[in-house]
Gaussian input, Z-matrix of N, CA and C with variables (Angstrom, degrees):
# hf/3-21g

backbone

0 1
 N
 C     1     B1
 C     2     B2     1     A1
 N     3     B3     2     A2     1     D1
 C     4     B4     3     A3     2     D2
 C     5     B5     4     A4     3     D3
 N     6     B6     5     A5     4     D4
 C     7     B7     6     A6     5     D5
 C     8     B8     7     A7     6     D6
 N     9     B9     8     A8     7     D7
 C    10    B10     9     A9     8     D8
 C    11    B11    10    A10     9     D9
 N    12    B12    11    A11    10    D10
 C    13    B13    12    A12    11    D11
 C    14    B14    13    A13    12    D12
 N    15    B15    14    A14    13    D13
 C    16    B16    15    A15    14    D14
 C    17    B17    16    A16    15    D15
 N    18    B18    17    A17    16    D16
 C    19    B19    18    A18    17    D17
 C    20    B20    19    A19    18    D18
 N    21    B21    20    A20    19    D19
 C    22    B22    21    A21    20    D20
 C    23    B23    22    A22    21    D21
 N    24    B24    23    A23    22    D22
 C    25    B25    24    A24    23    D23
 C    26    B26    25    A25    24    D24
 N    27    B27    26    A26    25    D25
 C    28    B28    27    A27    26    D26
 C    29    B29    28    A28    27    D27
 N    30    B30    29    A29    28    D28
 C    31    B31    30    A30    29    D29
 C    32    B32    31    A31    30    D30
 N    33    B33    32    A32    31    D31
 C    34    B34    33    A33    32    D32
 C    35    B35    34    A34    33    D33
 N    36    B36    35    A35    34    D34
 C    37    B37    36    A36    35    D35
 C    38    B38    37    A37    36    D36
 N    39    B39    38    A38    37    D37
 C    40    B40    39    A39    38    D38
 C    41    B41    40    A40    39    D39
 N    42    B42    41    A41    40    D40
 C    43    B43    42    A42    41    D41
 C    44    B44    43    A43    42    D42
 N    45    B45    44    A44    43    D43
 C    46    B46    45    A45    44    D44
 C    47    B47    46    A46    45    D45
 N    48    B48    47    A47    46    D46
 C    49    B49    48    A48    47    D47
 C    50    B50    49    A49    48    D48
 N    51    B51    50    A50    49    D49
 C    52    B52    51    A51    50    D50
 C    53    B53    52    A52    51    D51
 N    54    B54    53    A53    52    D52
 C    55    B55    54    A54    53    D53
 C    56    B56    55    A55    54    D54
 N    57    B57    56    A56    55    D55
 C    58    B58    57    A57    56    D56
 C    59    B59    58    A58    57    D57
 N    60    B60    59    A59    58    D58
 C    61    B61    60    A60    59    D59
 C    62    B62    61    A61    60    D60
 N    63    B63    62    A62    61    D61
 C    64    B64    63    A63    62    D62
 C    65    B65    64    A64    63    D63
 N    66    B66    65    A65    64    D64
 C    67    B67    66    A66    65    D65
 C    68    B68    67    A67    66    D66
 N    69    B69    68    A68    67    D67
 C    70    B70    69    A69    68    D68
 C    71    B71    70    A70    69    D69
 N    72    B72    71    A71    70    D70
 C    73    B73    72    A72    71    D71
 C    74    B74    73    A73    72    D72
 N    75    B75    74    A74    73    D73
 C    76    B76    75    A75    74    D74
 C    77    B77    76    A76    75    D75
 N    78    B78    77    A77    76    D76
 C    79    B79    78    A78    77    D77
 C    80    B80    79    A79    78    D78
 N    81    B81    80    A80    79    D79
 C    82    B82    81    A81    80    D80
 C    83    B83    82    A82    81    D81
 N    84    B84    83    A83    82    D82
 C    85    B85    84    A84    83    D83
 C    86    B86    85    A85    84    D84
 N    87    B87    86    A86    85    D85
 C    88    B88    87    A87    86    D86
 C    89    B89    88    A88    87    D87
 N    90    B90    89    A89    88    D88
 C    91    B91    90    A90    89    D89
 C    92    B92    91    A91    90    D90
 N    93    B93    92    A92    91    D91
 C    94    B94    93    A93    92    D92
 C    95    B95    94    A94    93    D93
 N    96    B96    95    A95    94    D94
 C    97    B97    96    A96    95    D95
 C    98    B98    97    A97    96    D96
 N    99    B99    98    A98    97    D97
 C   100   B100    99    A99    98    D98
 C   101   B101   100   A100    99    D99
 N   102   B102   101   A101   100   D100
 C   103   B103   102   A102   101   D101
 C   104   B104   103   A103   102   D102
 N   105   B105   104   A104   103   D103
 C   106   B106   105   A105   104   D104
 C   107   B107   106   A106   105   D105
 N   108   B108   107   A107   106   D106
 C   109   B109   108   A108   107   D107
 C   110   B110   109   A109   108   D108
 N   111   B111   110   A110   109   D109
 C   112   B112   111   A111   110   D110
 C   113   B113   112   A112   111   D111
 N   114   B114   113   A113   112   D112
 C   115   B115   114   A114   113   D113
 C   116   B116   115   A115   114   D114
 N   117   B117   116   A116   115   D115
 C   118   B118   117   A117   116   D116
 C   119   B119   118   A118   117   D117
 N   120   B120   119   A119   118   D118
 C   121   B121   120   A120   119   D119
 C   122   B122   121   A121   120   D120
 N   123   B123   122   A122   121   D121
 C   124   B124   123   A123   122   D122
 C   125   B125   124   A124   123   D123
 N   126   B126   125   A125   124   D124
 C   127   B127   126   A126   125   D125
 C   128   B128   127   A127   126   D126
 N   129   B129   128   A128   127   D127
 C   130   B130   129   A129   128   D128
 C   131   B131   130   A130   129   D129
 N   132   B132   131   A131   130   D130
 C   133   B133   132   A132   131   D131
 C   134   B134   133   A133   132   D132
 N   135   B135   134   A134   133   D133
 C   136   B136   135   A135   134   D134
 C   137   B137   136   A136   135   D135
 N   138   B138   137   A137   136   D136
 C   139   B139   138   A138   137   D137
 C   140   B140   139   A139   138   D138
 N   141   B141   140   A140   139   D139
 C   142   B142   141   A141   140   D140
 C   143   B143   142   A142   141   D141
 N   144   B144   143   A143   142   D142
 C   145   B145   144   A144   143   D143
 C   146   B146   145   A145   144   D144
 N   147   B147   146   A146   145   D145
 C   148   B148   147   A147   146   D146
 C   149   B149   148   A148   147   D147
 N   150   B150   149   A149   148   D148
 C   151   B151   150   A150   149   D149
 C   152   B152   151   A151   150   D150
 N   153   B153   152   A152   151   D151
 C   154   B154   153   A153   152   D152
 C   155   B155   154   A154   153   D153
 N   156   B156   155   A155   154   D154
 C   157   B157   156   A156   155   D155
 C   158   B158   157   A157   156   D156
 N   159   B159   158   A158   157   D157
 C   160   B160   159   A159   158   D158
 C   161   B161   160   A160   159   D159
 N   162   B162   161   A161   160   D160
 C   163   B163   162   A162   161   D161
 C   164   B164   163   A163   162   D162
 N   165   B165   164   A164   163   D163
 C   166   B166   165   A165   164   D164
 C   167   B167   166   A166   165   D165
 N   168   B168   167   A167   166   D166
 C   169   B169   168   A168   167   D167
 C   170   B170   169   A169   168   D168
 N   171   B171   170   A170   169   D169
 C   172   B172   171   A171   170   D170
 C   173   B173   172   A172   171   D171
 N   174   B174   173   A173   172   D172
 C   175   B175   174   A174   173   D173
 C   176   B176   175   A175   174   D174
 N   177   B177   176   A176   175   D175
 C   178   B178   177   A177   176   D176
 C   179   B179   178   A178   177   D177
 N   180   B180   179   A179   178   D178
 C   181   B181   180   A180   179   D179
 C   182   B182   181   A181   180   D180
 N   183   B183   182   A182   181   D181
 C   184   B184   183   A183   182   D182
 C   185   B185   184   A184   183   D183
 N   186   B186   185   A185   184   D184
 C   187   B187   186   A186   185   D185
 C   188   B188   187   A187   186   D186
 N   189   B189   188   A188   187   D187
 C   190   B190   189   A189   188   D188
 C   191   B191   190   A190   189   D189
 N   192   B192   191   A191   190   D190
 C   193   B193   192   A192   191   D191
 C   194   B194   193   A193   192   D192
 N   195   B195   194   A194   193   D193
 C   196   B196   195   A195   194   D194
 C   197   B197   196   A196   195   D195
 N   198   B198   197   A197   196   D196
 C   199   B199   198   A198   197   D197
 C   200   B200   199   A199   198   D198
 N   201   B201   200   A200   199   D199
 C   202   B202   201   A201   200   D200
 C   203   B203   202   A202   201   D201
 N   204   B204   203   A203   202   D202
 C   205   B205   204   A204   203   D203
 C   206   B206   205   A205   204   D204
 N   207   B207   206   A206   205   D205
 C   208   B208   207   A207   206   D206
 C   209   B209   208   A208   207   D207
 N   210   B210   209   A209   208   D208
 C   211   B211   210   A210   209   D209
 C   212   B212   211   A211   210   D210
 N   213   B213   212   A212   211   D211
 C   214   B214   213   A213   212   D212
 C   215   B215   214   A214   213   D213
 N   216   B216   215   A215   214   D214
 C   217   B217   216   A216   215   D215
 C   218   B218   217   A217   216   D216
 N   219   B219   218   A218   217   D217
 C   220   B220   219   A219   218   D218
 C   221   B221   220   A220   219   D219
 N   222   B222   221   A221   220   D220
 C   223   B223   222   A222   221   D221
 C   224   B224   223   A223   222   D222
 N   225   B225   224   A224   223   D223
 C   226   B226   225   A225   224   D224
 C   227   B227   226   A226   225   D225
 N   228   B228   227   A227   226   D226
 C   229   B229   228   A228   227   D227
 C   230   B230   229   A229   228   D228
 N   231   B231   230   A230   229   D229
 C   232   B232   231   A231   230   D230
 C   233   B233   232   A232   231   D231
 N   234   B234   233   A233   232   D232
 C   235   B235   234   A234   233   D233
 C   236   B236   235   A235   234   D234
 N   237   B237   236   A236   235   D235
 C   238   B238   237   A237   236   D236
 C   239   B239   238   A238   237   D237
 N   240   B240   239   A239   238   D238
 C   241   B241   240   A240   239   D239
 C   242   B242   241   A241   240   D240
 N   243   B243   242   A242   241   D241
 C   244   B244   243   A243   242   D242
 C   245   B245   244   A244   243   D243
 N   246   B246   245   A245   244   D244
 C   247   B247   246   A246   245   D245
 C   248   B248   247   A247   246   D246
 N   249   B249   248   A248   247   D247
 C   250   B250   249   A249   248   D248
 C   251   B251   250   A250   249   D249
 N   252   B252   251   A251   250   D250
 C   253   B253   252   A252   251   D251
 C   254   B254   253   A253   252   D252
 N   255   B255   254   A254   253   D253
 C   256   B256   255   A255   254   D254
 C   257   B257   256   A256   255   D255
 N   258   B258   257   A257   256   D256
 C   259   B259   258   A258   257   D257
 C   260   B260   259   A259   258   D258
 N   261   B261   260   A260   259   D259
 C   262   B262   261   A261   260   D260
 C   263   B263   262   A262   261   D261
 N   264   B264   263   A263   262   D262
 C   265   B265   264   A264   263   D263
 C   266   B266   265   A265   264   D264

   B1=1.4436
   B2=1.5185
   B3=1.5688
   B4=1.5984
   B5=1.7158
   B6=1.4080
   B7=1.8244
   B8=1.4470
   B9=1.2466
   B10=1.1843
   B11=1.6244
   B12=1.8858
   B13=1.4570
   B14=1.7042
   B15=1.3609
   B16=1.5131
   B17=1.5330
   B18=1.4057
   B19=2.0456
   B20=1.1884
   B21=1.6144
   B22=1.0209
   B23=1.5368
   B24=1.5216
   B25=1.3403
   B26=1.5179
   B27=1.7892
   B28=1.5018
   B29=1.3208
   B30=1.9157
   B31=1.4488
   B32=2.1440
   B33=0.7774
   B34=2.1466
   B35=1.5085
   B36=1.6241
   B37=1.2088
   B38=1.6153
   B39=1.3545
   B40=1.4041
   B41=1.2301
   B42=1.7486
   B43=1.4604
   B44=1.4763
   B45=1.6367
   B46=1.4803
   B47=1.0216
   B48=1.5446
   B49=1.4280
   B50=1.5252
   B51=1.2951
   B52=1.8696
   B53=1.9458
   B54=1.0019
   B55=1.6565
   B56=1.8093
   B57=1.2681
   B58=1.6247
   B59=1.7160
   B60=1.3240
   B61=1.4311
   B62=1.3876
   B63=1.0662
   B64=1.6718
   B65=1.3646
   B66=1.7865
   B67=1.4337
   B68=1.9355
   B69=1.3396
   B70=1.6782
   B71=1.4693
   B72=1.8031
   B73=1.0493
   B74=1.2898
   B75=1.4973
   B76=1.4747
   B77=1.9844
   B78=1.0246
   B79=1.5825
   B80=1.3774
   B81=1.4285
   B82=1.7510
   B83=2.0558
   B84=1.1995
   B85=1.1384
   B86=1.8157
   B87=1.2620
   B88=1.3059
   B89=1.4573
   B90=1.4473
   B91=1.3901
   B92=1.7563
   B93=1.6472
   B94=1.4019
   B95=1.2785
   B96=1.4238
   B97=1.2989
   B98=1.4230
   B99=1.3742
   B100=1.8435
   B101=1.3769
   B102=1.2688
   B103=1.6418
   B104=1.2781
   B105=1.5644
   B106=1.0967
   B107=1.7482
   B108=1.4005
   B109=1.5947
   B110=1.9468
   B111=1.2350
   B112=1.4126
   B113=1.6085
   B114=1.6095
   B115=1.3934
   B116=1.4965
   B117=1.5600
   B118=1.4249
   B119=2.3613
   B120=0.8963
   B121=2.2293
   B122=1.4722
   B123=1.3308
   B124=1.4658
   B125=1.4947
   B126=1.5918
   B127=1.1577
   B128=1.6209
   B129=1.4138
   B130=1.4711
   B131=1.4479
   B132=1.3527
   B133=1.2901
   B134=1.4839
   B135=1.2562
   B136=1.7279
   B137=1.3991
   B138=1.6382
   B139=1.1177
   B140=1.3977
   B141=1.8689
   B142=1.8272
   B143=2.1747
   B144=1.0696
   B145=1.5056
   B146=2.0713
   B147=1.5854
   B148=1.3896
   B149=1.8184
   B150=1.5787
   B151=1.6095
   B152=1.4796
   B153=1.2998
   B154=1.5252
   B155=1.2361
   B156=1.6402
   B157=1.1440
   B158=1.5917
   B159=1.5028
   B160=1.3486
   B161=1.4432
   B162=1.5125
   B163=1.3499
   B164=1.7412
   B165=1.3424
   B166=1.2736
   B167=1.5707
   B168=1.5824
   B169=1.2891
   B170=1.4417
   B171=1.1709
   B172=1.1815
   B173=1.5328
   B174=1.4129
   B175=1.6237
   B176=1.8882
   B177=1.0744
   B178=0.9402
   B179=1.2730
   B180=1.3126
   B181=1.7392
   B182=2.0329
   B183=1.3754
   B184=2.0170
   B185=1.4548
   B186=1.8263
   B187=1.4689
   B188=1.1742
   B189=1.8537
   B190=1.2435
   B191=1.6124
   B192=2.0840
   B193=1.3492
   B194=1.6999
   B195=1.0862
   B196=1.2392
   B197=1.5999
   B198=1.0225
   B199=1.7388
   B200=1.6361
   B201=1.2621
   B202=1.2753
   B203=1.6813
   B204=1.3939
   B205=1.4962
   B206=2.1207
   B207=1.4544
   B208=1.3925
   B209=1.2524
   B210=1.5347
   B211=1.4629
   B212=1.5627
   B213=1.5458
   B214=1.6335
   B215=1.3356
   B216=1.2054
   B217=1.5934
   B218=1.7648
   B219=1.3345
   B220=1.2412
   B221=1.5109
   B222=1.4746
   B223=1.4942
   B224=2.0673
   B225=0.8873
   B226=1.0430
   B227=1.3425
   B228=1.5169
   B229=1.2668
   B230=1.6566
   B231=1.3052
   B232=1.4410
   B233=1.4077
   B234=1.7687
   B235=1.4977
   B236=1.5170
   B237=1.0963
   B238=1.4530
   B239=1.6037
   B240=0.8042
   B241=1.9022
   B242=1.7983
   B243=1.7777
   B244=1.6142
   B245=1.1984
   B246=1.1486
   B247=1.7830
   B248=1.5630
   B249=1.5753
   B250=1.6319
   B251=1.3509
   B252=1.4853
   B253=1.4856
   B254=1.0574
   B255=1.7670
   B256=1.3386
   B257=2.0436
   B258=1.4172
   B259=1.4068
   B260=1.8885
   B261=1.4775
   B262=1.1986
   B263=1.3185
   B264=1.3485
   B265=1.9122
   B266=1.3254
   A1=108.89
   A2=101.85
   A3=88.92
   A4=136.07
   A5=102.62
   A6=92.61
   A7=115.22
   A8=125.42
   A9=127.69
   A10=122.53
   A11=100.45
   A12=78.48
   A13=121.37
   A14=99.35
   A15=112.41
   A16=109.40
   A17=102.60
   A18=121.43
   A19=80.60
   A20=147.65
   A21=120.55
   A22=109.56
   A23=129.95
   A24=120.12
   A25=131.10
   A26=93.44
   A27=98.36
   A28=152.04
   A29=90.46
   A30=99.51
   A31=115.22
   A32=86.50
   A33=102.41
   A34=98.95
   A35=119.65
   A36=109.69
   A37=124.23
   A38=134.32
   A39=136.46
   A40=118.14
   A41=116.76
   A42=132.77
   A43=106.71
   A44=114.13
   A45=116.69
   A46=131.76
   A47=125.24
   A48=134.11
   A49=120.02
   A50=100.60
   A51=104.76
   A52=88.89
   A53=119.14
   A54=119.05
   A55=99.05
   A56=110.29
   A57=121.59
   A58=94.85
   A59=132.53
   A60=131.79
   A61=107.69
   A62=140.90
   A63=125.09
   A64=124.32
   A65=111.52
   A66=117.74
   A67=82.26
   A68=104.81
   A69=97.36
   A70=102.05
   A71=123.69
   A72=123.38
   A73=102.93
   A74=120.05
   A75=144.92
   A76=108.03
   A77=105.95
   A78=107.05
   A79=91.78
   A80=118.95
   A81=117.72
   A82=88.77
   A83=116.45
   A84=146.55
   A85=104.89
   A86=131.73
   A87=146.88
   A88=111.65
   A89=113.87
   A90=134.40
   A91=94.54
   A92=107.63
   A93=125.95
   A94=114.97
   A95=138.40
   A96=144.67
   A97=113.75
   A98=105.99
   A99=113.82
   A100=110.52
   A101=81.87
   A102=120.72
   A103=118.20
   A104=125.03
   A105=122.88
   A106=125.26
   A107=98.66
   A108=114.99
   A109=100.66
   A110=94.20
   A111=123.23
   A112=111.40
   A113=106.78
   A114=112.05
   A115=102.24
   A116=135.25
   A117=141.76
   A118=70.48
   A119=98.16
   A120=94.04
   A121=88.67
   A122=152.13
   A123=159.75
   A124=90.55
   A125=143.69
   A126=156.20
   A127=101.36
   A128=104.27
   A129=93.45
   A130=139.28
   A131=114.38
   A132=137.68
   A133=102.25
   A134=95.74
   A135=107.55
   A136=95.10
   A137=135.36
   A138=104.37
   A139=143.55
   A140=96.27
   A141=96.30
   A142=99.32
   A143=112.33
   A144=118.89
   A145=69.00
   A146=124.64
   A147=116.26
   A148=90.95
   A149=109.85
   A150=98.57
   A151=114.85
   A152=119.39
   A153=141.65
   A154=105.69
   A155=111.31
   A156=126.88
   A157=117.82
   A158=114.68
   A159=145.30
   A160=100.93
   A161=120.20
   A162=114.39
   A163=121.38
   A164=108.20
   A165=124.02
   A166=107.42
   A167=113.09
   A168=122.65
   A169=109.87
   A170=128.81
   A171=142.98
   A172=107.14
   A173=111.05
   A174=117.91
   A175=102.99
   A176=140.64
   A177=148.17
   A178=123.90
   A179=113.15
   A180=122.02
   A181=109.26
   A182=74.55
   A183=87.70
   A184=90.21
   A185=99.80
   A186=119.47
   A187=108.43
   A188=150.34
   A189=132.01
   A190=72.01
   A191=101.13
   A192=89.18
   A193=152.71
   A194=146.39
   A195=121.18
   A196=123.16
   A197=117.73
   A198=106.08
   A199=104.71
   A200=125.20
   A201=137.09
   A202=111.17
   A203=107.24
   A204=120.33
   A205=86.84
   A206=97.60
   A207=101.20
   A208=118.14
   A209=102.79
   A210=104.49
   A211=123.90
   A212=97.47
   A213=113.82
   A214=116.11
   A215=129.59
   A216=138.75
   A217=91.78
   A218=111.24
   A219=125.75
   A220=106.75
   A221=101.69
   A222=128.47
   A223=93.59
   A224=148.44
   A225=141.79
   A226=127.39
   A227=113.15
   A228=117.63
   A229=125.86
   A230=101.64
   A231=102.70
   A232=111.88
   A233=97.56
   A234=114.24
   A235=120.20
   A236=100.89
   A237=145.48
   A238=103.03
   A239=108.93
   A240=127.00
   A241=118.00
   A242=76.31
   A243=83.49
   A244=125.79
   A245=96.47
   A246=108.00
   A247=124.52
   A248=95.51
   A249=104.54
   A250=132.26
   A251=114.77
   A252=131.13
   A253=149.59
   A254=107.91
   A255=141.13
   A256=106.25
   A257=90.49
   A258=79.96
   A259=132.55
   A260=97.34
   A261=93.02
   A262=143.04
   A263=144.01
   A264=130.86
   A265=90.50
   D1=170.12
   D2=177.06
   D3=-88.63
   D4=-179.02
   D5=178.60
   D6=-75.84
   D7=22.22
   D8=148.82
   D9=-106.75
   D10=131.53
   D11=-178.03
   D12=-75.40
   D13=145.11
   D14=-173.75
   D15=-44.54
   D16=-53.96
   D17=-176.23
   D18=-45.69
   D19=-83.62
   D20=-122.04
   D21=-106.34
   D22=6.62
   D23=148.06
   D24=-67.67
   D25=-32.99
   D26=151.39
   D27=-44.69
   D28=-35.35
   D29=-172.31
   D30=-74.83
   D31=1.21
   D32=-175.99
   D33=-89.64
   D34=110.33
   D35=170.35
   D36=-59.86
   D37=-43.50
   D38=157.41
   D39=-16.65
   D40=-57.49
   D41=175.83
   D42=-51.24
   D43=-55.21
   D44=169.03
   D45=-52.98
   D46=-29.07
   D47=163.71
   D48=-66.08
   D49=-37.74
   D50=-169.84
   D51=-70.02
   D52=-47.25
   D53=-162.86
   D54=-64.97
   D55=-31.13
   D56=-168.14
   D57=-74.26
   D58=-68.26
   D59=155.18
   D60=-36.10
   D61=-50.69
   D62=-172.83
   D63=-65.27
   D64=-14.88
   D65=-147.75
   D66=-85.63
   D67=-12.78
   D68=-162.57
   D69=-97.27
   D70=-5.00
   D71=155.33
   D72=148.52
   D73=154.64
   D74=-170.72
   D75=-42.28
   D76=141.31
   D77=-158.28
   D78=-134.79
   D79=169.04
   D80=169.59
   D81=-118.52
   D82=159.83
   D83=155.01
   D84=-18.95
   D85=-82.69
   D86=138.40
   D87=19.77
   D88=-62.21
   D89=-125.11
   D90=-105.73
   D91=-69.76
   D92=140.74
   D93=-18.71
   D94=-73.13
   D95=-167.75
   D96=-60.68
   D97=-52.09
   D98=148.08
   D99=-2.94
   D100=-107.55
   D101=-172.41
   D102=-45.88
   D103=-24.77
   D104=162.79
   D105=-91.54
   D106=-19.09
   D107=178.82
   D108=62.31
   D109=60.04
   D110=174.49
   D111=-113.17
   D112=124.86
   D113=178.02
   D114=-64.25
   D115=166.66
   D116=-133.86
   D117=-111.79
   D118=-39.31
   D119=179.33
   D120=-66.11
   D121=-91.18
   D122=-156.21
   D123=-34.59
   D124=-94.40
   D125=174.32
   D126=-13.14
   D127=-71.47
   D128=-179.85
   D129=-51.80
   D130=-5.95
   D131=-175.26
   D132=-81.92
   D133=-70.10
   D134=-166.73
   D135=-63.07
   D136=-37.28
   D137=172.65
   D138=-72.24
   D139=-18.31
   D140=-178.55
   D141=-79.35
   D142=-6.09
   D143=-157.53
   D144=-79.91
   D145=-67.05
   D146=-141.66
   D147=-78.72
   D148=-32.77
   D149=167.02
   D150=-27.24
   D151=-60.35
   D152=-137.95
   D153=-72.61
   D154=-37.94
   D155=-170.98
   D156=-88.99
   D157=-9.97
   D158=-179.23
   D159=63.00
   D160=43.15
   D161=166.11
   D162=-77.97
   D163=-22.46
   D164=-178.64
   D165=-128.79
   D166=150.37
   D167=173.07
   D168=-96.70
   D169=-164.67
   D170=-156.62
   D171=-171.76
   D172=113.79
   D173=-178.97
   D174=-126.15
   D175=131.07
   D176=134.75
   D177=-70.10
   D178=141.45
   D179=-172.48
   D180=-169.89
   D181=96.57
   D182=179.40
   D183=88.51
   D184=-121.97
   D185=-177.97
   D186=-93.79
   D187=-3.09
   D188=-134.68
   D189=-137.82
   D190=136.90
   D191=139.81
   D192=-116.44
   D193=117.60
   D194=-141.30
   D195=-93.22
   D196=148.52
   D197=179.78
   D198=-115.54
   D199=159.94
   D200=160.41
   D201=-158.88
   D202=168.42
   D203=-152.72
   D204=-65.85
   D205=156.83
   D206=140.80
   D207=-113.77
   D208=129.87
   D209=-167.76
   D210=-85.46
   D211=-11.41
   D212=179.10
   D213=-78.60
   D214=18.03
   D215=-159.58
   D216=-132.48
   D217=-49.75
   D218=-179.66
   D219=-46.53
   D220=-63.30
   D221=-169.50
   D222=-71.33
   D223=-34.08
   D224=160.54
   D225=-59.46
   D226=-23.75
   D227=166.84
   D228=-91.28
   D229=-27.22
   D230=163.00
   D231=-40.73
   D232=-71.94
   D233=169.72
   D234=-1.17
   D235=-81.50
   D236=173.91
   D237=-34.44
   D238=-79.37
   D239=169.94
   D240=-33.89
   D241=-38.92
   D242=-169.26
   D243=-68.91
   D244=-0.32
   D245=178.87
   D246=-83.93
   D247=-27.92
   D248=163.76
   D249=-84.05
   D250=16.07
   D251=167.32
   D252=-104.51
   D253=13.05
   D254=-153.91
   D255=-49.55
   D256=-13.94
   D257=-158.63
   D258=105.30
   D259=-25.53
   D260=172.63
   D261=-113.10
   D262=140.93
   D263=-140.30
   D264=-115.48

């Protein structure tokens, strides 16, 4: 996982929103900032913070760049989780 801890990029609702918009597909910077009515400095934050954490990728294409979830980090944390659900009290 990444050198950011995961818990605490999580813990920022904004951060939770940008990943909640991504899950429905790859977005550019622009687009995100929109929709959230996020100054283009605010956006960039939360994104190098969820970069860091490798919750999101990063694709360039022409001039735009685009981000979407990584889902293998996701799926590693389930993993991860799943161990505290055994079932037993």
């Amino acid at each position: 996982m990444g050198e950011t801890s995961i818990f605490k990029v999580l813990s920022d609702p904004q951060r939770r929103e940008i990943l909640l918009m991504l899950r429905d597909g790859r977005m550019n910077a622009g687009e995100i900032a929109q929709r959230l009515g996020l100054s283009p400095a605010a956006l960039s934050y939360h994104l190098k913070l969820l970069k860091g954490a490798d919750l999101v990728l990063e694709y360039r294409e022409k001039n735009y760049v685009y981000y979407e979830v990584n889902t293998s980090v996701f799926q590693e944390l389930v993993l991860w989780a799943s161990q505290f659900g055994g079932g037993k009290v």
